[in-house]
Structures are given as C-alpha cells and as structure tokens.
N, C-alpha and C positions, 0 to 999 in steps of 0.2 A: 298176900299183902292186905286181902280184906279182915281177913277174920284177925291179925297181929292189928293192923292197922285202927279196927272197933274198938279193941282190948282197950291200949294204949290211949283212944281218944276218950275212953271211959274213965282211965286213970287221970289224964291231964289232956282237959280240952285242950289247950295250948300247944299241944304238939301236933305239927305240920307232917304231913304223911307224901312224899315225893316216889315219885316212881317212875323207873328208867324204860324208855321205849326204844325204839331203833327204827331207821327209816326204811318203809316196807310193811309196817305197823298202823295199826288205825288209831290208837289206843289216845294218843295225845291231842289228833284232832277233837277224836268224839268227844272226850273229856272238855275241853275247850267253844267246840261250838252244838254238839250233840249230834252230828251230821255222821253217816256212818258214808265214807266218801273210799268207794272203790278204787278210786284213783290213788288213794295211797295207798294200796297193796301192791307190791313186787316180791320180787325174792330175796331176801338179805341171807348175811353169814353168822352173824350172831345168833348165839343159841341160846337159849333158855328166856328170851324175857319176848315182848312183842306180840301182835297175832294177827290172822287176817279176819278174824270175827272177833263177835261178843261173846264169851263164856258169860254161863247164868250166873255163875257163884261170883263174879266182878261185883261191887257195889262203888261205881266212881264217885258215888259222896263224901266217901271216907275218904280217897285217895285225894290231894288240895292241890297237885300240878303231875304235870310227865313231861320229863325234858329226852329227849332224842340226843343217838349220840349215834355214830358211824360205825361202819363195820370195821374199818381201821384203827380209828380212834380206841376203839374197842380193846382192838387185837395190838395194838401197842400198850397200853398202858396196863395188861393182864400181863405180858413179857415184863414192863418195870416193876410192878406189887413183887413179882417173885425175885428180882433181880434187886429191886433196895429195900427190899421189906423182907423179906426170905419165906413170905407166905405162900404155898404152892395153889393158888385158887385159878378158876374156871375162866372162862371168858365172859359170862355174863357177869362177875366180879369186875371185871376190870372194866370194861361197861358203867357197871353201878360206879365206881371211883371215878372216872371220867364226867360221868354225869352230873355229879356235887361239884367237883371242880369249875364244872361251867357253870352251877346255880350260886357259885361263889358269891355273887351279888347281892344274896337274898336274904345272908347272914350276918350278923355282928356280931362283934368279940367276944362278946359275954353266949352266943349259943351253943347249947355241945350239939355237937352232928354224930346220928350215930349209920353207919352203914352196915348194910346186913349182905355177908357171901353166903353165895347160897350152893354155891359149886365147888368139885375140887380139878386140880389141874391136870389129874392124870388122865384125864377125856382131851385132854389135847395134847397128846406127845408130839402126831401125825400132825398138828394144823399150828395153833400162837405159838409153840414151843418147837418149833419145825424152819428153822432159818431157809430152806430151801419154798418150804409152802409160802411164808410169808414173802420172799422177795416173788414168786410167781405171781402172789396176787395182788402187789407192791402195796404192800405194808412196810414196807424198811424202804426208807429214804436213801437209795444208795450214796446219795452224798455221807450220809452219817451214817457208814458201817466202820465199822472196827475190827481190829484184830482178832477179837473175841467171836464176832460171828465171822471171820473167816476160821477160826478150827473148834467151830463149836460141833462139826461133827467126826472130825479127827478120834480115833480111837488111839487106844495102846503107847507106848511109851516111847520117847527119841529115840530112835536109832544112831545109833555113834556109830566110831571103830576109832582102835587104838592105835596111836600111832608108832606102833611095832608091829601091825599088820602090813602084810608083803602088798604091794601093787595089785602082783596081779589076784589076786583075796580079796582085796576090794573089789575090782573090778566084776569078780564073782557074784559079790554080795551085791552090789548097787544093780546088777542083773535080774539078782532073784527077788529083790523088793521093787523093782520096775522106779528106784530113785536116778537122778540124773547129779545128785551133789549128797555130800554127808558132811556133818562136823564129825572132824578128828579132835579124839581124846588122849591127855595124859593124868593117867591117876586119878580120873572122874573129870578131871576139869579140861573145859573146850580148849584146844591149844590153836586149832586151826579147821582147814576144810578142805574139800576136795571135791573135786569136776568129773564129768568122764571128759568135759571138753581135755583139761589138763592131767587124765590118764593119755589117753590116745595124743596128746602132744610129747611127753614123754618117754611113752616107750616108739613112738614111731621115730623118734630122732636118736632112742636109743635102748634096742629091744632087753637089753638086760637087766634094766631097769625094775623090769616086772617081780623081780624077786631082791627088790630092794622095802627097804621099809615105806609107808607111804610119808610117814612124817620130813623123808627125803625132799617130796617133790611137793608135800600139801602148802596152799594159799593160804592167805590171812585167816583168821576167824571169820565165822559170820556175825554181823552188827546186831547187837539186843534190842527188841522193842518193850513197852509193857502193852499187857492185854488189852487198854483202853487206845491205844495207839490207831489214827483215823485209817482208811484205806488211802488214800493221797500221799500221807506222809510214809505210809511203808511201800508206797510204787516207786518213789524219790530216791529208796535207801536202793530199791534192788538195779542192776548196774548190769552191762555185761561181764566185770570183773565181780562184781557181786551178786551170785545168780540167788541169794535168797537170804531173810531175815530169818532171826531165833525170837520166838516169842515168848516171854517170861511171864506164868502169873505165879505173882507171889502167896494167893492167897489159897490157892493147892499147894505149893510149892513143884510147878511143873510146866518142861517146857515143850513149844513146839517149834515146827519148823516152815515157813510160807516163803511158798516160791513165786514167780510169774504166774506160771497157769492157776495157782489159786486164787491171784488176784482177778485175773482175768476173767476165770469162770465166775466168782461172785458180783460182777460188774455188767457181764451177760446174760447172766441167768433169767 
C-alpha cells in the first residue's frame, strides 16, 4: 500500500489512499493519534491485512485514513463477493469491500472508488467458504440461513426409486443409504414418496405387500422449495405426514432433499 500508494499520489495528488485494518491491529490508532497502544493488540481472524507492530517499509503519510472492520463483517461479505459477483476472492477482499462500504460517507457521486483484492478464495475452502466453520464461529445469523446453506455440503445426486420398485427393494435401499423417506419416481418425474414409517405400516398389516410395487402404498409428493427459501419457512412445510422438503435450484438445475434432522443440525451447530 506504500509503495502503490507513493506512485498514484505522484500521479494525482488528489487521490485519497484508505486502508483497511481489523480490530486487533494497531495500525488505525497509530495512524490517527501516533500512539503505538498495546491495548489494541489481540488475536483476530482476518488474514492478510492488520498487525501487532510497525513494519519499516509502512510510510503512514501516504496512507490518509484506516477504517476497521470485524472479523465477521469480514467473513460475511467475502461469502457475498463470490455469491453476487461470481468473484472467487480471499478474506481480506471482503474486508477491503466492507470497509468502503462503511467509508460510504466520505464519497460523492462524481468519485470513482477503486478496490484492490489482493487474495484468492481458494485459501479458504476450510474457513468463509465452510458453512459449518462459519456458523461455529457465528458468522451466519441463524435467523437468516436458507436452504442453500442447509445443502451446501450435500454431495452427489437425489436419490429416487421408481415406482415399479417392490417394497420390499425399497426397503433394502433406504437401509443401505441409512435414508428414512425417498421420492418416488415415474419416468423421471417425482410422482410421490415414501416413509419407512409407511413401509412397516404396510407390510405389518399386510405381509405380502413387500412384493408389491411401492407406487401401491407411496404418500403424496414432497413440497418444492427454492434454494433461497428461509430455514423457518422450510420447518413450517416439514409435518409428521410430511417428513421432508425437495429443494430446487434452478441455476444448476438440481435437486435436493431436507429433512428434520438437517434443520435441526444447522440450528444447533
């Protein structure tokens, strides 16, 4: 930031050189009162920007303000760049874009702002790109999770079965996938679903069953949601006669499937 920053005010005095800190950092006080104040050094989670001393090569002349920004702050808004921008950058990125946003005040219409990413995203699969890391260190607002980070680590493809599959063949399969419901298909398309509650009610009331088709005995369909769909409004749909929602995104074109305990686990975690 020093030596881009020199260039640039070489070029046109006029441009303002802002730089993003994190709290845990000394960098904003110093800048600010000159005071090198111990008391703002702690541990933060942000990588790349910040520090507990003075590096020599700093020249805060150049630099004309440091605005602070959190480690959540951070680590959310490094998940949205990639998710409405389709840019795959780092966390100190999303950092720097948090940080203008807050200095929003400082600008007028006519300025261009320009941001520098200095990171890429694949240093964080394990941590901002990690819906389990994040809701541990609550960064995701459980109020505002969606459908999308409930199977955002869902692998591999719905599992069906056709409803010219015998009973007890399902019953096989939903064993060896350790599932408890499946949507039943006809000719690719969802016709209906299936329980082990409503297996074992079946054949216990009538054992021959097991070697009937399942589309004999299967339930309704499961209820479609889209991917943006809140976690509130998919606990409302799931029922004891509706043990689970299909979740559609259209923009893979692919679906999946959330049951209770998925809601559950991401509400606990």
């Amino acid at each position: 930031i020093t030596g881009t920053g020199r260039y640039l005010k070489e070029q046109n005095p006029n441009i303002k050189i802002m730089g993003i800190d994190t709290y845990g950092s000394i960098f904003k006080k110093y800048k600010e009162t000159g005071i090198f104040d111990k008391n703002e050094i702690y541990p933060y989670v942000t990588e790349g920007i910040g520090e507990d001393f003075l590096p020599q090569n700093v020249d805060f002349n150049i630099i004309d303000l440091f605005e602070k920004v959190t480690d959540k702050d951070a680590a959310v808004m490094t998940r949205r760049i990639v998710q409405e921008e389709g840019i795959w950058v780092g966390n100190s990125s999303g950092a720097a874009i948090q940080g203008i946003l807050q200095l929003g005040h400082h600008f007028t219409k006519d300025d261009v702002v320009v941001v520098v990413f200095v990171d890429h995203g694949i240093r964080y699969t394990g941590k901002m790109f990690n819906n389990e890391w994040m809701m541990k260190m609550g960064y995701l607002d459980k109020s505002g999770i969606t459908a999308a980070d409930l199977v955002g680590n869902k692998q591999g493809n719905l599992i069906t079965v056709e409803g010219t599959t015998t009973v007890g063949a399902v019953a096989m399969m939903m064993q060896e996938h350790n599932f408890s419901q499946m949507p039943v298909t006809e000719d690719g398309r969802i016709v209906g679903a299936i329980s082990e509650s409503k297996i074992m009610q079946a054949v216990v009331a009538d054992p021959a069953l097991k070697n009937a088709a399942v589309k004999e005995i299967m339930q309704n369909a499961f209820p479609f949601a889209d991917i943006s769909t809140p976690v509130d409004a998919l606990s409302k749909m799931i029922t004891h006669e509706t043990p689970a929602v299909l979740v559609k995104d259209f923009k893979v074109d692919k679906t999946y499937i959330i049951t209770r305990y998925d809601i559950i686990n991401a509400l606990t975690a």
